[in-house]
N, C-alpha and C positions, 0 to 999 in steps of 0.2 A: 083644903084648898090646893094643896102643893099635886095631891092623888088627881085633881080634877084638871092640872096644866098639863101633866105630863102625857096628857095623847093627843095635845095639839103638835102642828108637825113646825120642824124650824127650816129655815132657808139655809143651805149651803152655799158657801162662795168659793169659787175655781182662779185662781190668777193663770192667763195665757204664758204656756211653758212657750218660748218663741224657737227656743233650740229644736223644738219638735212639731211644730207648728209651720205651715202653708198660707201665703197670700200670694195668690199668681193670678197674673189676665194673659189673653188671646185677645190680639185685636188686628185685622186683617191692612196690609199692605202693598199697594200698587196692585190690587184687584186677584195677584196671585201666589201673593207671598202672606204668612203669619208671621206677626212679630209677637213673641212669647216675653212674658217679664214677670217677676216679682218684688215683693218688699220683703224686704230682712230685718227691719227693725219697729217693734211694734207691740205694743202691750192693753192687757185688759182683763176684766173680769169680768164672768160670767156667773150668775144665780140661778139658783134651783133652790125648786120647794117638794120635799122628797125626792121623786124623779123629773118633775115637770119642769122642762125649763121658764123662767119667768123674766130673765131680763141678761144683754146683754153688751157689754161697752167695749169699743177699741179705739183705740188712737194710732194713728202709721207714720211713720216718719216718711216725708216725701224725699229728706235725701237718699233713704234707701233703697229707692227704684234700682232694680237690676234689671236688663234687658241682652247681656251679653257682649251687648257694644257698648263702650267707654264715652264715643264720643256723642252715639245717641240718646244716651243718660245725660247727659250732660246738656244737651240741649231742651228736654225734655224738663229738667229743672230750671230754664229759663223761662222769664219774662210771660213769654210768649203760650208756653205749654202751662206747664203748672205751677208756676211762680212760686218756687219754693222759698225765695227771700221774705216772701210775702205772708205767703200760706204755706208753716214748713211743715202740717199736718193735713191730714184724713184725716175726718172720724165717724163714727157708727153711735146710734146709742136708741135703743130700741125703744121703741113705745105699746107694743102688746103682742104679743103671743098667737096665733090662729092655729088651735092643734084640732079645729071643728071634722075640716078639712082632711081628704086623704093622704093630702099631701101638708105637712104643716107648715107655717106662712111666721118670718119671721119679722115682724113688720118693725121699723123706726126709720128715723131722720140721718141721712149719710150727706156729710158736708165735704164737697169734695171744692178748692180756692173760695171764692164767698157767695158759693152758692149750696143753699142747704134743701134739699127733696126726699120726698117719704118715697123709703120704695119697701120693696115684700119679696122675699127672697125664700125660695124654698128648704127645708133646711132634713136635717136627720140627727138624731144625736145619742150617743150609746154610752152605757156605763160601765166600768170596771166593777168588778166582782166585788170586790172590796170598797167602793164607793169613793176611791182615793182619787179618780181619776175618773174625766169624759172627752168623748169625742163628738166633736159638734164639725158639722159639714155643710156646704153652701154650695151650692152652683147656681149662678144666677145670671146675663145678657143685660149689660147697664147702657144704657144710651149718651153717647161722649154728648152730644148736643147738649141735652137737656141739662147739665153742668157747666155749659159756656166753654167748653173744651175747644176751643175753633181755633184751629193748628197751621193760621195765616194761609201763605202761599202752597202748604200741605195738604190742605186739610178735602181738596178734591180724590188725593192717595192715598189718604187712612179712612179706613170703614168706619162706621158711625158707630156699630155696635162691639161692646168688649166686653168678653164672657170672661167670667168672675170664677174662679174656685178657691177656697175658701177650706184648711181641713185646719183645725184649732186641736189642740191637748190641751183640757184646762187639768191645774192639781188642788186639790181642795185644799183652802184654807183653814189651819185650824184653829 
């Protein structure tokens, strides 16, 4: 029996190294400016079954919004934007895989204040020789609206759309 398990394969799990690890948006401003930002604080793990990816989870701290300017972080954690008193997380948490496709589709349910939407994000993901280590990448255009993002008396000067990149280092757990 023992001879007959051993060539089934098992699932590796990655925890998000965040020291090495990438969440940033683009989101357009007053029609000719970009306002650049990321989060810095933020964890998760990611699954594989041999090479395949199968699943994968983050969580973001919304205090960790960086944008450069202190005072437009700051408002941006209010009430009003992203209520971070409220809702002091993001999260992601997949629900299937699409590697049919040329491009592979990384699909699950992204909760961004209390609004939760499937979306499909195109993704790439590479391994270390040694299998200690992957790099998982995302670039994907999320649409502020469709999260209830509506940025009051602003929200005529910020674009709708905010492109996403995304580069993760997971380390294999062992």
């Amino acid at each position: 029996m023992c001879q007959m398990l051993s060539g089934f394969s098992q699932n590796q799990f990655y925890d998000i190294d965040v020291n090495n690890s990438d969440i940033s948006f683009k989101i357009s401003h007053m029609a000719f400016l970009t306002v650049n930002g990321n989060f810095g604080d933020f964890a998760g793990k990611i699954s594989l079954n041999d090479s395949t990816l199968i699943s994968v989870n983050c969580k973001i701290s919304v205090q960790s919004i960086n944008t450069k300017d202190k005072t437009r972080d700051e408002s941006l954690l209010d009430k009003v934007y992203l209520d971070a008193e409220n809702h002091p997380f993001l999260s992601f948490k997949s629900k299937n895989i699409d590697t049919d496709l040329a491009t592979h589709q990384l699909i699950g349910i992204l909760k961004i204040k209390d609004v939760e939407k499937e979306v499909s994000m195109p993704f790439e993901l590479d391994h270390a020789a040694d299998g200690k280590k992957i790099r998982l990448a995302i670039e994907t255009t999320l649409n502020r609206s469709d999260f209830g993002l509506d940025f009051g008396q602003m929200d005529t000067v910020v674009g709708d759309d905010i492109k996403v990149a995304i580069e993760i280092l997971g380390v294999r757990v062992p």
